[in-house]
N, C-alpha and C positions, 0 to 999 in steps of 0.2 A: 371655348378657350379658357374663359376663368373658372368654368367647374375641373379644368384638366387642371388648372394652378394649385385649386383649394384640393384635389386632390396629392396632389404633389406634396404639397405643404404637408397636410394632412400626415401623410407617411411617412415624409419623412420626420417628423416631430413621434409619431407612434415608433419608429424605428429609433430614435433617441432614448426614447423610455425605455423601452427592454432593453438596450443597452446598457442603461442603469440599473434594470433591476436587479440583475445576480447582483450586484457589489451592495445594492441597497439589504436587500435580503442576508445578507453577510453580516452587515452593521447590523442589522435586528437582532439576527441571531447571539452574534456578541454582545450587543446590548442588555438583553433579557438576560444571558445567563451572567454578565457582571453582577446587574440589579441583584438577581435571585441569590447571586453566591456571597453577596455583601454581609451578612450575617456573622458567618464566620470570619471574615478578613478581617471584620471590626471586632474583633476576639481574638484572634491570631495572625500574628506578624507572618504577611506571605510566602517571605525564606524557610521559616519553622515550618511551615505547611510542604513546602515541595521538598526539603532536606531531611525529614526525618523520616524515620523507619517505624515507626510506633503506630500502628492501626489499632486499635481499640476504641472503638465508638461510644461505647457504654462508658467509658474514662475520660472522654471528649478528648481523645487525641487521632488526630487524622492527619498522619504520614502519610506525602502521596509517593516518596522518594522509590518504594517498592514498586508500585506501578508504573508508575514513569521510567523505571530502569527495564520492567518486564516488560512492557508496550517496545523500548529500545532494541530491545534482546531480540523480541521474537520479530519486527519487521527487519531489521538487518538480517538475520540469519535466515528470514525468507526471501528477501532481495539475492543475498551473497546465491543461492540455491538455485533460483529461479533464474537469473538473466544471465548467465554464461548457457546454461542448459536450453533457455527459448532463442536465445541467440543462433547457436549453433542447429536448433532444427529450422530456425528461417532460413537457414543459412543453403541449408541441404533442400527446402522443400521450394526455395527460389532460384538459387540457382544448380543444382545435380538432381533432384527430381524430375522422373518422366513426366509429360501434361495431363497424364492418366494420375498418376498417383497424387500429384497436386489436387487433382481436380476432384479425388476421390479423398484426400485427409483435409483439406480447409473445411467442409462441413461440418466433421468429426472436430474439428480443433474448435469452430463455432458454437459446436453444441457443448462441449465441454463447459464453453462460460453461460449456457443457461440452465444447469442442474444446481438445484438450492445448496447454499449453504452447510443447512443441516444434515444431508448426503452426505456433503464433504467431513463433517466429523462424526457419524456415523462410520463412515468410511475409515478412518484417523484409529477410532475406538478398537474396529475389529482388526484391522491389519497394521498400521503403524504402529500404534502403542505396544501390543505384543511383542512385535519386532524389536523395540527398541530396548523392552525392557529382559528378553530373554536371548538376543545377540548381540545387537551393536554397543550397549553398555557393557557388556563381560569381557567383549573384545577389547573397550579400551579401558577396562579396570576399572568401571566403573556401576554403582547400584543407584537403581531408580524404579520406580513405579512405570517408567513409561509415561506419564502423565507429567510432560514436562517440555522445555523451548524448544525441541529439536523435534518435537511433536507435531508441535502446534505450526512450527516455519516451515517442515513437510508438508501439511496442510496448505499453508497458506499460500505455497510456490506452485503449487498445483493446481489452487485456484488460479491464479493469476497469471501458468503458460499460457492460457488463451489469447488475453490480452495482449499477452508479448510479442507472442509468435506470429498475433493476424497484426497489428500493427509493423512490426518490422518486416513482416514479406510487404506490408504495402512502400513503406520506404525506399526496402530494395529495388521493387520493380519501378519505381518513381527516378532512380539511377537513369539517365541515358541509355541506351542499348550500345549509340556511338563508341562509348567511353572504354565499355569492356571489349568491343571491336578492334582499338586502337590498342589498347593493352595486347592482345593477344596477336595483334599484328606483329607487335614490338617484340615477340618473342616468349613472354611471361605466360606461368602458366596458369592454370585459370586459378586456382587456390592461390595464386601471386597477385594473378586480378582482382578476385574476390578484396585480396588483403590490404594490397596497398593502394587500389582504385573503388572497390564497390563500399567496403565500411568505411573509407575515410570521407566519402563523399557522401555516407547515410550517417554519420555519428551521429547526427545533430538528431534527426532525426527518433535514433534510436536510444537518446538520452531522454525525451519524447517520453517515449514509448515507458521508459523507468519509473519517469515522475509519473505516469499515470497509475503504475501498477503498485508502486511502493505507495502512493494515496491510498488505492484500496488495500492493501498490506494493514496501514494503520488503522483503518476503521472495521475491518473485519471485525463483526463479534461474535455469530453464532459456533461455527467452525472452533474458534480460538476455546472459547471457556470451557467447551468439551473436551477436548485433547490438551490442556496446558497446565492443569495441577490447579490451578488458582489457589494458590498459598500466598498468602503479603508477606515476600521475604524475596531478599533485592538475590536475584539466579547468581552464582558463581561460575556454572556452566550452559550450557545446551545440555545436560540430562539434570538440570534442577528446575523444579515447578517454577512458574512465574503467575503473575495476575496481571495483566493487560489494564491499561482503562477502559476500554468499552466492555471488558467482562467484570468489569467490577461496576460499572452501569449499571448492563442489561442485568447481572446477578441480583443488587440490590435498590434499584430506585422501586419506589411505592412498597418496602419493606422499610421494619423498624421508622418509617415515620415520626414516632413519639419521640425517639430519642432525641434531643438538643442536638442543633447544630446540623442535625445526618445530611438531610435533606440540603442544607448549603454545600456541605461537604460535597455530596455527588453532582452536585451540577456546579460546583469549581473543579470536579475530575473533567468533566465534558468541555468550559470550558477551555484548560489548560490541556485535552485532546485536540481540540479546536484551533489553537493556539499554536501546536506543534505540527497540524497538519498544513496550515496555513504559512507558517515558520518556513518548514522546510519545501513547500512549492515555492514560494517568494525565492528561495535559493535556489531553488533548483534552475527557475529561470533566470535567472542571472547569470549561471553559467549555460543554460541554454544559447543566449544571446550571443556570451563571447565567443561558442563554435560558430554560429554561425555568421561574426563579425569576422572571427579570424579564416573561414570558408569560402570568402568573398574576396 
């Protein structure tokens, strides 16, 4: 009896710890890169740093304002891309899909989120970039390299239908069967079901489903700095180059080291990535909660 206690005990105190860990490991990780970034802050006033537009290293000037608007640029316009598009094939492959076709594209939609990265802009390089730079820009009046946000958020939506589309068929089917029973008793048709009974009762869900995939939207970097132009110049449109922060990372950490300051410089970009990724899940569940306060 008292080895079944100390075991008890035991677990559950081990099960307290890892509960702790992720938020411990959080604070680390923020910890370290303050320490690290502290260099430059005690040299430049932190507003001067995120508001200005002036990258030049060699000058000691490190605007992050271009990056921070490009990182902006290119996850919205790959959200906006991506989750009307995965929504609607969950929508189709949960409920108007045969059992066969289901049973035969969820694999195909699973493997799609285990092909690397650099595929993915690989991929961006030969077909999308061309595309955009000798159609979709002429069409709307507009000249560019191809190598630019509308590039890089094609890319990036494309990684992330996976995500969308396997998480929200799981939502769906997590729906009652009852529910669409009753609807379709009442007379409604099933696209009325779907409308007014199956997404109102999976929103929450499927807000879910957003904040996970606009997370990795932001941290994306191989994909991104292949196909996005990487210019420090704040985008005016989706066909002007952007510089992300994680491509301005992975581009230059353990480069130009010598220069003063650099090396604080890139690790208060990663910070202030970190910062934003974290920013905006805190938000996002916040409004998670009211659907699912106001659901209830």
């Amino acid at each position: 009896m008292r080895a079944r206690l100390l075991k008890d005990t035991a677990a559950r105190h081990l099960g307290r710890i890892l509960a702790i860990l992720p938020g411990l490991v959080l604070a680390l990780i923020t910890v370290g890169l303050l320490l690290r970034s502290r260099p430059i802050l005690d040299v430049k006033p932190l507003p001067d740093l995120l508001f200005s537009t002036s990258w030049h290293p060699l000058r000691g000037e490190f605007g992050f304002l271009p990056f921070i608007a490009g990182t902006l640029w290119v996850t919205i316009a790959a959200t906006v891309l991506a989750v009307p598009l995965s929504v609607l094939a969950a929508i189709h492959l949960s409920e108007y899909a045969h059992r066969r076709v289901r049973a035969l594209m969820r694999p195909l939609v699973d493997l799609l989120a285990g092909i690397p990265s650099v595929i993915y802009g690989i991929w961006g390089i030969l077909i999308i970039v061309p595309f955009i730079k000798s159609y979709l820009a002429p069409a709307f009046g507009a000249t560019t390299t191809g190598y630019c946000v509308l590039a890089g958020s094609v890319v990036l939506a494309v990684m992330v239908f996976p995500i969308l589309i396997h998480v929200t068929i799981e939502v769906f089917q997590a729906v009652p069967s009852e529910l669409r029973e009753a609807s379709l008793a009442l007379g409604a048709t099933q696209w009325q079901t779907i409308k007014h009974v199956v997404l109102r009762k999976a929103r929450s869900g499927i807000v879910a489903a957003v904040i996970l995939a606009t997370s990795r939207v932001f941290g994306e970097t191989m994909a991104v700095l292949m196909v996005v132009g990487n210019v420090a110049r704040v985008p005016g449109s989706v066909f002007d180059p952007a510089y992300p922060l994680p491509a301005l990372i992975a581009n230059n950490y353990g480069e130009m080291m010598s220069v003063p300051l650099y090396d604080s410089a890139l690790l208060l970009a990663a910070l202030v990535l970190l910062v934003c990724v974290v920013g905006f899940n805190a938000v996002a569940q916040l409004v998670l909660l009211r659907l699912e306060r106001k659901a209830l």
